[in-house]
C-alpha angles and dihedrals in degrees: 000000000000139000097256103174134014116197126197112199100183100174108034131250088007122096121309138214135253108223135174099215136000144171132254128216137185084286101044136259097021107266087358097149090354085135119043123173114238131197117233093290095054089254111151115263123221140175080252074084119014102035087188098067083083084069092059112100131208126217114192121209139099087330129020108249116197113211120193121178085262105047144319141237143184119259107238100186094201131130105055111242137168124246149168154240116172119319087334125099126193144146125275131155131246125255102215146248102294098057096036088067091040093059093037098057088049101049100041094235133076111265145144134214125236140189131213109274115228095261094045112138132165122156129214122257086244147016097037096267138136127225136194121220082324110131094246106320143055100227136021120205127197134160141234093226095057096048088048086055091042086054095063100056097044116070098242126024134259140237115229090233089068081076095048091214125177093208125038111192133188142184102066145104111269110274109352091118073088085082098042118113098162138026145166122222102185115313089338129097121222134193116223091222100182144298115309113239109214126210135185100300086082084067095061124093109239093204104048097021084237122153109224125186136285094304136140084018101058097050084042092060091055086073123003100050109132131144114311094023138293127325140234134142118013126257117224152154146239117247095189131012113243128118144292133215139182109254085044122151114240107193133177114248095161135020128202105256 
């Protein structure tokens, strides 16, 4: 099997970007959901509930610039505030004025955008890992193979990037990465943590930040319910820091019994 595909989301829920190599660090894929865009309580903001944030588009550099279809600005982390993901609460720093509007114009609801404060420090439910502004895991996997056979139960076919995964992976069977408990990328070590539970955001357009219907997860839930949701793609974590890069082996060291 090979790394096909490495995917960066730097703010998160918003688009992400395609990379050839990349490091890792004791959150994951080095700045992946280091911004993430909040409401007026500081509660984290997705496309569950603002579709159009896929159409938000990161350019790295010196500075993060946020570019939306009507305008850009520069990302300025300053004044310390408290946010949240989930159940979890933490510090991060806004981002300013500027990008706020920006964001808030585009998305039809008043919002800011934050970055991770230095201190900042949530671990993961399982696999003794930390995240940054990720829903619950450093890194997502999927493979080429399971969304091909996805594709042939849903009525139109489906981009990879409706999943959002950090790892694409070809060269096995379709969803036997179900039975998968540790892998090597490379030189790195991963922990297959659990299933991955999809929600609506697999029902937006990343290209347009449209919400469609009830695909993929109605057909998905023809075959891949189980408890918690249903299931595409596998949650994990790091054991060591290192890099990534596409080409890479993935090989097998440990299967579920």
């Amino acid at each position: 099997m090979r790394l096909t595909g490495l995917f960066v989301y730097p703010i998160k829920s918003c688009a992400g970007l395609s990379v050839d190599d990349w490091a890792l660090d004791e959150r994951g894929l080095v700045g992946d959901r280091s911004y993430m865009v909040v409401d007026e309580q500081g509660r984290f903001l997705t496309q569950r509930e603002a579709p159009r944030l896929a159409t938000v588009r990161p350019e790295l550099g010196e500075q993060l610039r946020v570019v939306t279809p009507g305008g850009s600005a520069v990302a300025q982390p300053g004044e310390r505030v408290e946010v949240s993901v989930w159940e979890h609460t933490g510090p991060a720093l806004d981002c300013g004025d500027d990008v706020g509007a920006l964001l808030s114009d585009h998305v039809e609801r008043r919002c800011r955008l934050v970055a991770l404060a230095p201190g900042h420090t949530r671990p993961t439910e399982l696999g003794h890992g930390e995240v940054g502004f990720s829903d619950g895991y450093p890194l997502l996997i999927a493979t080429e193979e399971s969304l091909a056979d996805l594709n042939t139960r849903v009525p139109d076919p489906l981009p990879m990037n409706r999943f959002r995964p950090n790892l694409v992976v070809s060269g096995s069977a379709p969803f036997v990465e179900d039975d998968w408990l540790r892998i090597e990328v490379g030189s790195i070590p991963i922990d297959v943590v659990k299933p991955c539970a999809r929600c609506a955001i697999t029902r937006v357009d990343q290209a347009t930040g449209i919400r469609g219907d009830g695909e993929p997860l109605r057909t998905l839930g023809t075959f891949r319910k189980a408890k918690g949701g249903v299931m595409f793609g596998q949650n994990a974590v790091h054991r060591t820091l290192g890099e990534l890069r596409v080409g890479d082996e993935v090989r097998v060291v440990e299967r579920r019994s």
